[in-house]
Residue frames as a rotation matrix with the C-alpha (Angstrom) as fourth column:
UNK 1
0.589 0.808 0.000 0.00
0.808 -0.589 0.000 0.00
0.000 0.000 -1.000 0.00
UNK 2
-0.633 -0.622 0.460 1.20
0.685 -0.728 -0.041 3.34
0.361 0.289 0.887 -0.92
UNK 3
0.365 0.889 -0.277 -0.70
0.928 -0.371 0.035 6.40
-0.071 -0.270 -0.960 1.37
UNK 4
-0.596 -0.571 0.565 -0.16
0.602 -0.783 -0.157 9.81
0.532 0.246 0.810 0.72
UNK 5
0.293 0.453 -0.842 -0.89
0.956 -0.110 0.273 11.82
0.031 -0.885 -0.465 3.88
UNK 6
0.474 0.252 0.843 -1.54
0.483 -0.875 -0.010 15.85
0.736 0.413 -0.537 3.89
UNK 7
-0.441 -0.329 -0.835 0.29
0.862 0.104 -0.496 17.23
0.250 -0.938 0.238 6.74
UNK 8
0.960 0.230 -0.158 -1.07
0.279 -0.821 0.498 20.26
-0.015 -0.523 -0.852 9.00
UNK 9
0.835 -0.550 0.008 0.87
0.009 0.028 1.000 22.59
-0.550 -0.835 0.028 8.64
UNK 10
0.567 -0.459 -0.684 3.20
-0.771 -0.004 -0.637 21.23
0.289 0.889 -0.356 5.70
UNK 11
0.955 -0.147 -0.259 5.60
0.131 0.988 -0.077 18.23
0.267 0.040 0.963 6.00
UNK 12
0.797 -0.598 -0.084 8.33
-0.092 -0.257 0.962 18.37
-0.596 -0.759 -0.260 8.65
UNK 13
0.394 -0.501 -0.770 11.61
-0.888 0.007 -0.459 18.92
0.236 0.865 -0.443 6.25
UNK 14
0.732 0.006 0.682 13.45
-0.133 0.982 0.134 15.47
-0.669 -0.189 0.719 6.23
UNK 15
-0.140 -0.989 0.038 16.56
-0.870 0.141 0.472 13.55
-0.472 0.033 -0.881 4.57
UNK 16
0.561 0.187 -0.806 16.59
-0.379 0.924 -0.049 10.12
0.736 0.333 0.589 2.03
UNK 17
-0.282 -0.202 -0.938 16.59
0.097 0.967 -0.237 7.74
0.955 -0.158 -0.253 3.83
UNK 18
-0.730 -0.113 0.674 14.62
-0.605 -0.352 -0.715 8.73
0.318 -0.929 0.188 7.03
UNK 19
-0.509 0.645 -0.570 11.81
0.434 0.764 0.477 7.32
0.743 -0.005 -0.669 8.87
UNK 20
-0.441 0.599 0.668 8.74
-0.608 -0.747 0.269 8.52
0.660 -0.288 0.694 10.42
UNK 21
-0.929 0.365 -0.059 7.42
0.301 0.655 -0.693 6.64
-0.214 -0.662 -0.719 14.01
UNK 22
-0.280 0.948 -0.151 3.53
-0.535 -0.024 0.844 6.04
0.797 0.317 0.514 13.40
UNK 23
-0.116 0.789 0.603 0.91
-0.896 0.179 -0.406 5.09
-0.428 -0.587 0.687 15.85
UNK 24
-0.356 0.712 -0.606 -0.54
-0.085 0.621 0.779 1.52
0.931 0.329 -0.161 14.84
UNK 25
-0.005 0.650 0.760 -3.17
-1.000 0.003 -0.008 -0.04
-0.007 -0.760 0.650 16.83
UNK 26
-0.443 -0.489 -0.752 -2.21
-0.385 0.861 -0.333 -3.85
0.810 0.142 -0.569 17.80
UNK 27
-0.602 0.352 -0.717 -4.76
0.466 0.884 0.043 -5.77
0.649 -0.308 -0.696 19.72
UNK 28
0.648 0.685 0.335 -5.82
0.432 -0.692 0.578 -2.84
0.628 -0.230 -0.744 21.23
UNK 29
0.418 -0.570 -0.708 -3.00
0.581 -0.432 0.690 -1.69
-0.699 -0.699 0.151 22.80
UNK 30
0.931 -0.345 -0.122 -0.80
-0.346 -0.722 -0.600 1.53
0.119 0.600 -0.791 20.96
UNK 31
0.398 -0.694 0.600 2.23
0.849 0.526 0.045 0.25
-0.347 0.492 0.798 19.38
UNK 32
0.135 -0.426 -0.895 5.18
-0.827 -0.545 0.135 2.81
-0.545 0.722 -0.426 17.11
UNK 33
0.455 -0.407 0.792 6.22
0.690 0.723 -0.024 1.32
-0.563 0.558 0.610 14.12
UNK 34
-0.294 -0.333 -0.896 8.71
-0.509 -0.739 0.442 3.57
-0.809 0.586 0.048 11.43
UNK 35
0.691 0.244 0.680 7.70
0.628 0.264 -0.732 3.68
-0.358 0.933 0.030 7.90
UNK 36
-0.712 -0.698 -0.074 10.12
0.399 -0.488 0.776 5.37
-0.578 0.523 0.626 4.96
UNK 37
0.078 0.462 -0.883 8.84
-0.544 -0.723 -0.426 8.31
-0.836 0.514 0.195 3.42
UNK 38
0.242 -0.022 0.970 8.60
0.886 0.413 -0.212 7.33
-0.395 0.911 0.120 -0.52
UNK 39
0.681 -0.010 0.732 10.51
0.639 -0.481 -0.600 9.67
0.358 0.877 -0.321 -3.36
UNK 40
-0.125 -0.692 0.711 12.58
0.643 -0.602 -0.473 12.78
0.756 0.398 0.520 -3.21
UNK 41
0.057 0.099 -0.993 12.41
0.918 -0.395 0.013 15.11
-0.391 -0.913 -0.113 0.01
UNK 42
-0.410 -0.233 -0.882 12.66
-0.133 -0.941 0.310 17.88
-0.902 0.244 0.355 -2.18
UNK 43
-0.619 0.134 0.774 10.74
0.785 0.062 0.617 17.00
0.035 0.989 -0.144 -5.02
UNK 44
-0.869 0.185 0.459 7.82
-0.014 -0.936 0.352 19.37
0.495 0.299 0.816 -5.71
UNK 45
0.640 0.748 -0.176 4.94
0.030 0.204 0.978 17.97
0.768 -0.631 0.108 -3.62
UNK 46
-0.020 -0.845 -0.535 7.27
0.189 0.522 -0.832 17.49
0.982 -0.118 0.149 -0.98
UNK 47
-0.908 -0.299 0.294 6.38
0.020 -0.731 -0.682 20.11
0.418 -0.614 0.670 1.24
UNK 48
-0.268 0.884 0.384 2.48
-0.904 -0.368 0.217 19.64
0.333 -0.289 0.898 1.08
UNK 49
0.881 0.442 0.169 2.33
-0.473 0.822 0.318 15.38
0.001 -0.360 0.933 1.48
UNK 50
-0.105 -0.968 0.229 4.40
-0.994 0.112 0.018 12.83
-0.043 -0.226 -0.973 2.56
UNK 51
0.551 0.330 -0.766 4.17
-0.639 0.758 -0.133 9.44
0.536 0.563 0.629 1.08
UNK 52
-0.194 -0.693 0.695 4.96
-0.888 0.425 0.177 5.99
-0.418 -0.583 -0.697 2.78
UNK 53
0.393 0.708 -0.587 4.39
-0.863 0.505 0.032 2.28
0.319 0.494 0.809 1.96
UNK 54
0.025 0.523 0.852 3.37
-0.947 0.285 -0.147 -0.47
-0.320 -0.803 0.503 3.77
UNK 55
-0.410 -0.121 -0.904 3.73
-0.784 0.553 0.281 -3.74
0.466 0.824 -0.322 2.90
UNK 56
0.413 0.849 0.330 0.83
-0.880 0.279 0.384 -5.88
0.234 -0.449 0.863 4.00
UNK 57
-0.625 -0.678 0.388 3.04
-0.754 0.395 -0.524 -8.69
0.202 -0.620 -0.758 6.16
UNK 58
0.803 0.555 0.217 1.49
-0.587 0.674 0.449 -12.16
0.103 -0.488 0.867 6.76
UNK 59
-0.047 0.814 -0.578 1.99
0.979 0.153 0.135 -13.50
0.199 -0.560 -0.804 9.20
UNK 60
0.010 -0.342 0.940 1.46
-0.099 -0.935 -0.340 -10.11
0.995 -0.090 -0.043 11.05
UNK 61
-0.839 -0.421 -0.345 2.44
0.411 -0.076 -0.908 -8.37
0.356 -0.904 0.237 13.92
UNK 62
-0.186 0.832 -0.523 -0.34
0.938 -0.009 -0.347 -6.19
-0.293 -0.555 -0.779 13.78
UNK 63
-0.258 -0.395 -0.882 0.96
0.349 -0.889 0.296 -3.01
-0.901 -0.231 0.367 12.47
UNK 64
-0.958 -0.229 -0.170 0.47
-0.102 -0.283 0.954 -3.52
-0.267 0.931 0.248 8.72
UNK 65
-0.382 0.908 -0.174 -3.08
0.923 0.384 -0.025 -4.61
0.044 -0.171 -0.984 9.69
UNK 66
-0.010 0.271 -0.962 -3.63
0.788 -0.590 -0.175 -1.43
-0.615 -0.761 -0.208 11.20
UNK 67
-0.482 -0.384 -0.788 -2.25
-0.120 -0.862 0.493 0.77
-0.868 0.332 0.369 8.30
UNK 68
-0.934 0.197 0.297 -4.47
0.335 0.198 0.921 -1.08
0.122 0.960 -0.251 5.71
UNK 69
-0.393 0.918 0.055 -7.12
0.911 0.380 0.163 -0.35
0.129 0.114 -0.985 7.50
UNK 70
-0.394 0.296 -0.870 -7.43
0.371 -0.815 -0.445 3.05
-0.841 -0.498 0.211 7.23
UNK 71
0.089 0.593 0.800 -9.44
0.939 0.217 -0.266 4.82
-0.332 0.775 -0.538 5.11
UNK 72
-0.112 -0.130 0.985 -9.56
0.658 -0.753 -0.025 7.88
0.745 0.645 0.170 2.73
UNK 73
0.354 0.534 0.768 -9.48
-0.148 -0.778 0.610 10.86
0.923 -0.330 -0.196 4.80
UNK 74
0.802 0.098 -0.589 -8.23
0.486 0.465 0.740 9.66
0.346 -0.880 0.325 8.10
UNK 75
0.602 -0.700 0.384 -6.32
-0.652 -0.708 -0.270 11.82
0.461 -0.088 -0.883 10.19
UNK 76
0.756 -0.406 -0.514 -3.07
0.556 0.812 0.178 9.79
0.345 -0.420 0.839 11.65
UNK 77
0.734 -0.675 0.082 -0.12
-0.494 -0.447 0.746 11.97
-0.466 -0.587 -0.661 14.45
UNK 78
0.760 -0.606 -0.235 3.38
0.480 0.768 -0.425 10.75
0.438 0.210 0.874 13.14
UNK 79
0.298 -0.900 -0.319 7.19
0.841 0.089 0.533 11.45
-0.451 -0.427 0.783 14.43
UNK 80
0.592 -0.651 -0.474 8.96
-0.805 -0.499 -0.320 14.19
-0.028 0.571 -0.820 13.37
UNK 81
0.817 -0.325 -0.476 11.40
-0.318 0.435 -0.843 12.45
0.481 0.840 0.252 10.57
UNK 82
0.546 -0.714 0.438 14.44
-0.719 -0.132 0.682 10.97
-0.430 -0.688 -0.585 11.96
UNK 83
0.855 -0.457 -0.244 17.73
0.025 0.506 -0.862 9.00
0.517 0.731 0.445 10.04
UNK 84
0.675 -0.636 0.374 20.20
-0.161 0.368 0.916 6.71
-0.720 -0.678 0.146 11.27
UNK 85
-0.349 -0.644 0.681 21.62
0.312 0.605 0.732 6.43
-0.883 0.469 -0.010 8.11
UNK 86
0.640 0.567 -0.519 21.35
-0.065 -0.633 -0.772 9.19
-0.766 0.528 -0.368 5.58
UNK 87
0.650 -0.438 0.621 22.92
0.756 0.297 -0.583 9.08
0.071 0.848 0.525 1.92
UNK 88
-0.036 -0.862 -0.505 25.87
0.015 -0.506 0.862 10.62
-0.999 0.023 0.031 1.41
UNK 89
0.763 -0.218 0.608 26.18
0.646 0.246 -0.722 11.79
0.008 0.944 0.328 -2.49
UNK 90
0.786 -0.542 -0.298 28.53
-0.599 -0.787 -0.148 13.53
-0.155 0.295 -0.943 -3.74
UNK 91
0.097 -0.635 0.766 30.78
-0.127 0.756 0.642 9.98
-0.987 -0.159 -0.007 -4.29
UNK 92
-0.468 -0.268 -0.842 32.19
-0.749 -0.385 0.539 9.79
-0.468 0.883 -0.021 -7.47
UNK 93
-0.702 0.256 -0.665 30.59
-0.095 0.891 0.443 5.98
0.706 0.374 -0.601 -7.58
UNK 94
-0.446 0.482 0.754 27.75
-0.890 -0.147 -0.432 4.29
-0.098 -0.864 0.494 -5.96
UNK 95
-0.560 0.552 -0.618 26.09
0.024 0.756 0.654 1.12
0.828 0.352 -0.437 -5.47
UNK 96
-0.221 0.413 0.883 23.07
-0.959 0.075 -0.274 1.08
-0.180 -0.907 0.380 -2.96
UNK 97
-0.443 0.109 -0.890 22.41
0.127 0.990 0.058 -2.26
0.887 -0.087 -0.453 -1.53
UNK 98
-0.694 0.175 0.699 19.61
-0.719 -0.101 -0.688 -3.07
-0.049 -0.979 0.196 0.76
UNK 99
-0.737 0.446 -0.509 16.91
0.090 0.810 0.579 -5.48
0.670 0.380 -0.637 2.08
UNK 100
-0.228 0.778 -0.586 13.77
0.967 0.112 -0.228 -5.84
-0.111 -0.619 -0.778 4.30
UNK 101
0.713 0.637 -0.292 12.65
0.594 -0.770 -0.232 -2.17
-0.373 -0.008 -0.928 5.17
UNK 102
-0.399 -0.716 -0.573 15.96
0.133 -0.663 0.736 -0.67
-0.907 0.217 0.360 3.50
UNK 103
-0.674 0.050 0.737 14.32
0.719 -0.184 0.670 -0.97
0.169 0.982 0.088 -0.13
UNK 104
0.486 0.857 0.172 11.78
0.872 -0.489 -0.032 1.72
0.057 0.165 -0.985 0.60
UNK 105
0.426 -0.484 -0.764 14.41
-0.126 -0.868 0.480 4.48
-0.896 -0.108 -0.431 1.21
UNK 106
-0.607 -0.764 0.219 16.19
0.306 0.029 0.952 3.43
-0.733 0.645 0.216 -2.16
UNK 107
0.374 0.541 0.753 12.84
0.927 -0.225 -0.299 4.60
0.008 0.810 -0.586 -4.43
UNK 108
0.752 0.009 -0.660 14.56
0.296 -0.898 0.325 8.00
-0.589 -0.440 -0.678 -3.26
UNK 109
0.368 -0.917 -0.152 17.48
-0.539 -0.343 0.769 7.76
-0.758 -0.201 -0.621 -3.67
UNK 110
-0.322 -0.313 0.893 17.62
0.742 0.502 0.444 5.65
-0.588 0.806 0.071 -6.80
UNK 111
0.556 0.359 0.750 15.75
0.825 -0.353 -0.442 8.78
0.106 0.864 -0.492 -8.55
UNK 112
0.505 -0.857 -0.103 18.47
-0.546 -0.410 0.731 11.22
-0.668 -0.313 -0.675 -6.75
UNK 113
-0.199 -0.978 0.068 21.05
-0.045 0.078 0.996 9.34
-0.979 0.196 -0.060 -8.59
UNK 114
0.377 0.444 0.813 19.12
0.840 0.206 -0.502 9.33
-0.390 0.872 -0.295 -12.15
């Protein structure tokens, strides 16, 4: 799932390769989980929405449940942005290599290096 989520306000600036802590609801108890923004921090929407995506997880914990089920319109509190591990460019080469929740920061940062 791909949501694209208006912020109040405007969309806290941010870095490829960050991640944003999110509420889920998980048996009824409040859970964080981090999602990765999706695209360019500086593209041209950048400032008004802030895309993430979710991959619907089976088995689940509970979290990706939670984020499918929301619906159009729903208002949802996230983190201000935070990165343990921002890109460095300016290398004369690159090769990005990742797996599990690292491939959602590379949709960024693979169109950064186009």
């Amino acid at each position: 799932m791909s949501s694209s989520c208006a912020a109040e306000g405007g969309v806290k600036p941010r870095t490829l390769g960050s991640r944003l802590n999110v509420p889920v609801s998980v048996r009824g108890r409040e859970q964080t989980r981090s999602c990765s923004p999706i695209g360019l921090p500086h593209g041209p929407v950048a400032q008004e929405v802030c895309r993430i995506a979710v991959k619907r997880a089976t088995p689940v914990r509970g979290g990706s449940r939670c984020t499918w089920s929301l619906q159009t319109g729903a208002e949802w509190s996230v983190g201000e942005p935070n990165n343990h591990f921002e890109f460095a460019s300016g290398a004369p080469r690159c090769l990005p290599v990742a797996e599990g929740i690292g491939v959602t920061p590379m949709v960024g940062i693979a169109q950064m290096l186009a």
